[in-house]
C-alpha positions in Angstrom: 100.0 114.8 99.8 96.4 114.6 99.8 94.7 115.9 96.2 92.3 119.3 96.3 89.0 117.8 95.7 86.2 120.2 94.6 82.7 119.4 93.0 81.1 120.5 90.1 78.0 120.1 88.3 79.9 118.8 85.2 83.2 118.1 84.1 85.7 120.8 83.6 86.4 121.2 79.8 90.0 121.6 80.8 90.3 118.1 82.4 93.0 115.4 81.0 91.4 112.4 82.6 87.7 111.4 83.4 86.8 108.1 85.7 83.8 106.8 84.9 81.7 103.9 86.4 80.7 100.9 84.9 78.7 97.9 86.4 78.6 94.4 86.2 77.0 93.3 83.5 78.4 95.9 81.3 76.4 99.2 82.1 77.3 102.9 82.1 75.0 104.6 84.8 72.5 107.4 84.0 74.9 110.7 84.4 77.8 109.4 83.9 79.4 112.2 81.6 80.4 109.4 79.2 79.6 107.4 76.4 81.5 104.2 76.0 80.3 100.7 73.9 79.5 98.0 75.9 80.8 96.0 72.5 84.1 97.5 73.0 84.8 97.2 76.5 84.4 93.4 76.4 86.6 93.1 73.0 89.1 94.7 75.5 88.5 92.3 78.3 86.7 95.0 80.6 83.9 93.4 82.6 82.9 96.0 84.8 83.9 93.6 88.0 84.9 96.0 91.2 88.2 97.7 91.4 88.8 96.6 87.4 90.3 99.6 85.0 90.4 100.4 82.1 92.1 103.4 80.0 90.7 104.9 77.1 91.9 107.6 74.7 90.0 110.2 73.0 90.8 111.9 69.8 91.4 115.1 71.6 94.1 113.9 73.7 91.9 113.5 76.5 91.8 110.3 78.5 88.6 108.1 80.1 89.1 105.4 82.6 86.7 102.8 82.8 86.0 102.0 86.6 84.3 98.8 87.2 81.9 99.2 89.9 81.0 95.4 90.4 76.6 94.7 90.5 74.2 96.9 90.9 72.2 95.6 93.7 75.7 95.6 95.7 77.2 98.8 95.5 77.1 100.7 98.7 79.6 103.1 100.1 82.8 100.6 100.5 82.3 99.8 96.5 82.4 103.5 95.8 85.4 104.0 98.1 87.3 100.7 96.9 86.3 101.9 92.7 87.8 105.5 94.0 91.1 103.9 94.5 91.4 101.8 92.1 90.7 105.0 89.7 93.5 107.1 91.3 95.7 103.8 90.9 94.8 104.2 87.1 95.9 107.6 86.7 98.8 108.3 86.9 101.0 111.7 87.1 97.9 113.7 85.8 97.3 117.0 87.0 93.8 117.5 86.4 91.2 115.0 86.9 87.4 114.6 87.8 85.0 111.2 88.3 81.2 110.7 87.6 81.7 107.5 90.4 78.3 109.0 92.2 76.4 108.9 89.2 76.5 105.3 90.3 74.9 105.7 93.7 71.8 107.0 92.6 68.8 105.7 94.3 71.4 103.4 96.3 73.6 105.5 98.4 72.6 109.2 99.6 74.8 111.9 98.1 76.9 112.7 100.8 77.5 109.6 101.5 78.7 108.7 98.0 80.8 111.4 97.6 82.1 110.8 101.3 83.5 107.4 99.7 84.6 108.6 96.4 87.0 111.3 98.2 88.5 108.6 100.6 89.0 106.3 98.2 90.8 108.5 95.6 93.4 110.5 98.5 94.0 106.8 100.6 94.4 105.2 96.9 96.4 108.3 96.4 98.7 107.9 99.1 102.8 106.8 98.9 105.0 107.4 101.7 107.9 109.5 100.5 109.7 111.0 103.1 113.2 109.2 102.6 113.0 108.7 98.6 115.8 110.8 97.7 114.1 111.9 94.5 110.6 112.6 96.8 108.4 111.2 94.0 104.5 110.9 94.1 103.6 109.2 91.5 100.2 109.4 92.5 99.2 113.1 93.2 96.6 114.8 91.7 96.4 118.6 91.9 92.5 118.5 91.6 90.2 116.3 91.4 86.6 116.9 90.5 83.6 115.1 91.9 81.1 116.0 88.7 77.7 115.6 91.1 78.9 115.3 94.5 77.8 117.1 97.5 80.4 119.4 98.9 79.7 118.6 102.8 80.2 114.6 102.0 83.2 115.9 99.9 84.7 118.4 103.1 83.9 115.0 105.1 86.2 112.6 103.2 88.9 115.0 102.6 88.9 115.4 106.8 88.7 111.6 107.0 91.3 110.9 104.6 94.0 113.4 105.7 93.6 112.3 109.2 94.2 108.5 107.9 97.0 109.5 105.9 98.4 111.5 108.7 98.1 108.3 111.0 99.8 106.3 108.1 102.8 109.1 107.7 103.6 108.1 111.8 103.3 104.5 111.3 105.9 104.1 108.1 108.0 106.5 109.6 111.5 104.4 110.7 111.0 103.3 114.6 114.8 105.6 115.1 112.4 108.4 113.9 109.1 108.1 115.5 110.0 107.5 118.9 108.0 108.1 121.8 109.5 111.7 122.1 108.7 112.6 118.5 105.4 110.6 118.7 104.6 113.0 121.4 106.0 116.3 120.1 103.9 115.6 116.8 101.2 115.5 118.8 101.3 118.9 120.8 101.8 120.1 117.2 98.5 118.9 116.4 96.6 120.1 119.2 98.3 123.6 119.2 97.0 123.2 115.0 93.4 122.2 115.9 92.7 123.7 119.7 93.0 120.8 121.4 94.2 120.6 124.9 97.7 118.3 125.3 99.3 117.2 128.5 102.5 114.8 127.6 103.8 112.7 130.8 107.2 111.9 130.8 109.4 109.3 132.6 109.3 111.3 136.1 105.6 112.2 136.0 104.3 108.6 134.6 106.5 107.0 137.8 105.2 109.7 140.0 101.6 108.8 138.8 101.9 105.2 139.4 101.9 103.8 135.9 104.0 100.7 136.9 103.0 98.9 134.0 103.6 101.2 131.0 107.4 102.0 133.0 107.7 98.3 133.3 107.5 98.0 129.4 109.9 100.6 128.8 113.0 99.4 130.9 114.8 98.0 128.6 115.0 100.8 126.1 117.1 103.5 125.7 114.6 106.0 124.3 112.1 107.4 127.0 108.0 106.7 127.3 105.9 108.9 127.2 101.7 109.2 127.8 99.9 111.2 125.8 96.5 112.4 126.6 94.4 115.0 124.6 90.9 116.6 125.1 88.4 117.9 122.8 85.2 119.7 123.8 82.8 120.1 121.3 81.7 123.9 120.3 78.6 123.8 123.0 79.7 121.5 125.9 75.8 121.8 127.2 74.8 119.9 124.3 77.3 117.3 124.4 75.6 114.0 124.1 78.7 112.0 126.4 82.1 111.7 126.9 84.2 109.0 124.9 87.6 107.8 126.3 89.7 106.6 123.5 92.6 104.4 124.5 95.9 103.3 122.1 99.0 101.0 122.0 102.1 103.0 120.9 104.9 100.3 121.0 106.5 102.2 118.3 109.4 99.5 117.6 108.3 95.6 119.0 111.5 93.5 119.3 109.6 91.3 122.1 111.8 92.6 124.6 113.6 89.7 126.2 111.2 86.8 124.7 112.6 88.1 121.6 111.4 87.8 118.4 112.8 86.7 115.2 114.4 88.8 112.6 111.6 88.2 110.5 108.7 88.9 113.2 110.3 92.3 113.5 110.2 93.3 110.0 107.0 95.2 110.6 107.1 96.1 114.1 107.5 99.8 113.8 103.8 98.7 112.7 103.0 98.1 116.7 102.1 102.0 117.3 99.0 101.7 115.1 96.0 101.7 117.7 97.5 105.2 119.1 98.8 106.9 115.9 95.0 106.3 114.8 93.8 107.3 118.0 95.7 110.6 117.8 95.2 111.5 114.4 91.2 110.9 114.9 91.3 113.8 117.6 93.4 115.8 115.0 90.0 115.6 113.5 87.0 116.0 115.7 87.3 120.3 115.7 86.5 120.2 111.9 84.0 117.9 111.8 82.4 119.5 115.3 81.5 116.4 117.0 79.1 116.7 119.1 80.4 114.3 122.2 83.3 114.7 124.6 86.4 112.9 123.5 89.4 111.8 125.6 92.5 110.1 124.0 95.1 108.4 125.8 98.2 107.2 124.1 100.5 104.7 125.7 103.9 104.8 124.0 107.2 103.1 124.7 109.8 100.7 122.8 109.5 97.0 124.0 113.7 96.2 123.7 116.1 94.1 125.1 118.7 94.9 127.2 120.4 94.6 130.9 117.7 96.8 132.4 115.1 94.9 130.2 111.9 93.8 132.1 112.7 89.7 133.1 110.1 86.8 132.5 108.7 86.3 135.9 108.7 89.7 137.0 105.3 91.2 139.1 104.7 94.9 138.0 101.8 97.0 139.2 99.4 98.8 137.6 97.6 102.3 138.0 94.7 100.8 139.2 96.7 98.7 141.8 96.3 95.4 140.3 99.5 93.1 140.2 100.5 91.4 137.2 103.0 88.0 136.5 105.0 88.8 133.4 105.1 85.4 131.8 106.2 86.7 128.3 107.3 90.3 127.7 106.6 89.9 124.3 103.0 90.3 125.6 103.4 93.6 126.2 100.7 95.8 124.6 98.2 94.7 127.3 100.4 95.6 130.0 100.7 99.6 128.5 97.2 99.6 127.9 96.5 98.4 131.6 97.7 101.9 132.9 96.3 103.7 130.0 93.1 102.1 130.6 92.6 102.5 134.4 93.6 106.5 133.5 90.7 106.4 131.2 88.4 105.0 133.5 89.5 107.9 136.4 87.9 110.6 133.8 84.5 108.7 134.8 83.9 108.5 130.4 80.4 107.0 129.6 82.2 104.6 127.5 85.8 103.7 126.5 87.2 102.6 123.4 90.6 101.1 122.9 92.6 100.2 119.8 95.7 97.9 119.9 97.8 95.5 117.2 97.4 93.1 120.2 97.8 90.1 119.5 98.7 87.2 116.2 95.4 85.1 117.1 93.6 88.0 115.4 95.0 87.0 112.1 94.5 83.5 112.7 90.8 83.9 113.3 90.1 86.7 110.9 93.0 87.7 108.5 94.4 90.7 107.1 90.8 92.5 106.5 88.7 92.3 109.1 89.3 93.5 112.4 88.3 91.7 115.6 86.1 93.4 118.2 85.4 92.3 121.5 83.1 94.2 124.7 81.2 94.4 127.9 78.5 96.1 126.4 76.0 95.6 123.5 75.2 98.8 122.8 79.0 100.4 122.4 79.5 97.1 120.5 76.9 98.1 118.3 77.8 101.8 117.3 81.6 100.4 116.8 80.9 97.4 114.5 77.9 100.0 112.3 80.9 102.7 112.4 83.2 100.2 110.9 81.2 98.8 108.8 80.2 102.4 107.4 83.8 103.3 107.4 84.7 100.0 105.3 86.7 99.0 108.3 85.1 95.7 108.5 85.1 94.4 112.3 83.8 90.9 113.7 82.6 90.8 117.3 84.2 87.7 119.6 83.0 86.5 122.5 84.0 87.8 125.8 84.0 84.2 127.1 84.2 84.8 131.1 85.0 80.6 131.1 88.4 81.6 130.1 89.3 84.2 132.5 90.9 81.3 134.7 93.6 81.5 131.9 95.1 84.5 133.4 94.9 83.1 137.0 98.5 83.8 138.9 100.5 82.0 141.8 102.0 85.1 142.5 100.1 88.1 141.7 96.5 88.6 140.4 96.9 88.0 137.4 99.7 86.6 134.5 99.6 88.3 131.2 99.0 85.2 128.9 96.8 82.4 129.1 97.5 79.1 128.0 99.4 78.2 124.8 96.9 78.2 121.9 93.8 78.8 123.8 91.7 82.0 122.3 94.7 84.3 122.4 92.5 87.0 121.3 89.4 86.4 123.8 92.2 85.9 126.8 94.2 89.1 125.9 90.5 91.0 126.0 89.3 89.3 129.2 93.0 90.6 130.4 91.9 94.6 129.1 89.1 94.0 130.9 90.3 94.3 134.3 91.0 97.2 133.8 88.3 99.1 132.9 86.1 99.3 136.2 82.9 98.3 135.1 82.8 101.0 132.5 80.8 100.3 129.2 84.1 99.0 126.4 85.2 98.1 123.2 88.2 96.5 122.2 89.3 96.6 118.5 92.3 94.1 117.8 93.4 95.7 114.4 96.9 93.4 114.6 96.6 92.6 110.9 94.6 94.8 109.4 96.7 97.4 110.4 99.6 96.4 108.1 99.4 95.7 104.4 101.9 93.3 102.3 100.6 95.2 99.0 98.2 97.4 97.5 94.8 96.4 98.1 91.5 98.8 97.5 91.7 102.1 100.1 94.8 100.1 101.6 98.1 100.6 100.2 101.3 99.2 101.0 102.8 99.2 104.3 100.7 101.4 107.6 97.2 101.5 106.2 95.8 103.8 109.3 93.0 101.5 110.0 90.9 102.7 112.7 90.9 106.2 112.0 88.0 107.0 110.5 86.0 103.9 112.8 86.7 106.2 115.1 85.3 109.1 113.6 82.3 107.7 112.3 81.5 106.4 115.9 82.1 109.5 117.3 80.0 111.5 114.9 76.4 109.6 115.3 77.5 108.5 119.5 74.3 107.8 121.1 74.7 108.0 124.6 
């Protein structure tokens, strides 16, 4: 459950804990509600360095945590989200709580902006996954939180952002048995009949009937049905809408590699393969409270990859919406076959540009770890707003070449195309130059979020297990689009 976040112009006398920033060297910013020796915190070890805590008790019962906040002349919005967790990390059960973090931004990072971080950073920070603990402990929840200083439209920002990454994150760690296709697709005409978006869910008949040959290729082996889920939002005043955004997602929700199967191990974190659509849907979830100004279309390609008599066989040729033929060389390459259909549906809405999201592929981790995601595109501009989004977002993203040299990779003797290029050769770049058949000509943007999507531990806004990552890129993007 996300905290109730409020802001105030000091901090509430009835409050049992108060975070409080510190830099690096020791220094307690101007307004920080606290007064704490410098002498002290280092006899204790505290050197203000980012994410570093440190609880203190007051005579009155009352507790202040020490929030290192890392130098000066370095703090911008991701150090204010990143300090925002690690305070909500230090906390504990307390029931009460407010934060002077923005008294640190002064003169550095606008208001709103600040307190934008501070709220993310506290609720993602905040988050645990409960939903089969049989005691349903949070250890982490706050009632209320109080941003002493912050501005109440950042604040209404990060709590939309937050909730619709924790809401992305809820799908993601949910058992694969659970979050099927089916119940992917029911939660989300839940969320469009909640926010006044339209909804149209295809199922098996309709997706056949509509030619998506790849997507149904995908899904032969599994028991549980696909589905495709597309939802439209229209801003308040569709004269003034600046464009329309397509907004494409993977939705394996359970990866056993289908007949190139993996191994026990490389499915340990497979229900993990639904992250580019669960944050594609939870980011339109969002875009009627924070009245986005641009057309939005999401499209959400979701099937389980398994196994099985029926299962799709190395060597087979399926076609796609668009009527290009694809060699299946390795079915454990499957995400760029769904999104082949779910892009060439995009592209039939005629969007001004297309963004999709997909845990695509294990050459993103070997170029660029568990942190930064990879970004790949047709077009500068689009490439632009994406990587500034993420970078606002602290969604770091690095762009890769869309090397035409290697599209010879994916040339067939059968079909034309195969969907993998040659062993070890820029798996990422190849499985990008594969998307981008598929998108007619249309201005793109690929985000490969394979590792970042996943977490192994605890790390700043991250937390253990689905971290939601691409949710609020998307929203950030989609807030300032320039057509």
């Amino acid at each position: 459950m996300t905290p109730v976040f409020a802001v105030g112009a000091s901090v509430p006398a009835d409050g049992e804990i108060l975070g409080v920033p510190v830099f690096q060297p020791l220094a307690i910013p101007e307004g920080a509600g606290a007064s704490i020796s410098s002498r002290f915190l280092k006899s204790a070890g505290f050197e203000g360095a980012l994410g570093q805590t440190l609880r203190l008790q007051a005579t009155d019962g009352s507790v202040v945590v020490a929030v290192g906040v890392g130098r000066a002349d370095r703090l911008d919005g991701d150090v204010l989200r990143r300090a925002g967790a690690a305070f909500a990390r230090a906390v504990g059960p307390a029931r009460r709580v407010a934060v002077t973090l923005t008294a640190a931004a002064r003169r550095r990072v606008a208001t709103g902006a600040a307190t934008q971080a501070v709220v993310e950073g506290i609720a993602l920070g905040s988050y645990s996954f409960t939903a089969h603990k049989s005691n349903g402990d949070r250890p982490h929840h706050h009632v209320s939180v109080t941003v002493v200083g912050g501005d109440s439209a950042g604040l209404r920002r990060g709590q939309q952002m937050a909730e619709a990454t924790a809401r992305a994150r809820d799908w993601v760690n949910e058992p694969p048995r659970v979050m099927t296709p089916r119940r992917l697709a029911a939660e989300a005409e839940q969320l469009a009949e909640d926010t006044g978006l339209d909804v149209d869910i295809w199922d098996e008949d309709r997706l056949a009937s509509e030619r998506m040959g790849c997507l149904l290729g995908v899904a032969a082996g599994a028991a549980e049905p696909p589905r495709l889920i597309r939802l439209v939002y229209e801003p308040p005043a569709p004269s003034r809408a600046r464009a329309t955004v397509a907004l494409v997602g993977k939705g394996i929700t359970f990866d056993s590699g289908g007949l190139s199967i993996k191994t026990s191990d490389g499915m340990r974190t497979m229900k993990s393969d639904m992250g580019g659509a669960a944050a594609v849907l939870s980011a339109m979830g969002a875009l009627p409270a924070l009245g986005v100004r641009v057309r939005v279309i999401g499209y959400a390609c979701c099937t389980e990859n398994m196994p099985s008599g029926t299962a799709l066989h190395v060597g087979d040729v399926l076609t796609a919406r668009n009527g290009a033929t694809v060699e299946v060389l390795n079915t454990d390459a499957e995400g760029r076959l769904v999104l082949a259909d779910g892009l060439s549906l995009a592209v039939e809405s005629s969007p001004d540009a297309i963004i999709d999201l997909a845990t695509l592929t294990g050459g993103q981790r070997v170029s660029l770890g568990s942190q930064v995601a990879a970004l790949l595109a047709n077009d500068d501009d689009v490439a632009e707003q994406v990587l500034a989004a993420a970078d606002r977002a602290g969604e770091p993203a690095w762009r890769l070449p869309l090397w035409s040299g290697y599209r010879s990779h994916l040339d067939s003797d059968v079909a034309d195309l195969k969907n993998i290029g040659q062993p070890g050769q820029a798996p990422t770049i190849v499985a990008a130059l594969f998307l981008q058949e598929f998108v007619g000509g249309r201005p793109w943007a690929h985000l490969d979020i394979a590792s970042p999507a996943w977490s192994d531990s605890d790390d700043g806004w991250r937390t253990k297990g689905a971290t939601g990552w691409g949710v609020r890129t998307l929203l950030e993007a989609l807030r300032a689009w320039e057509a």
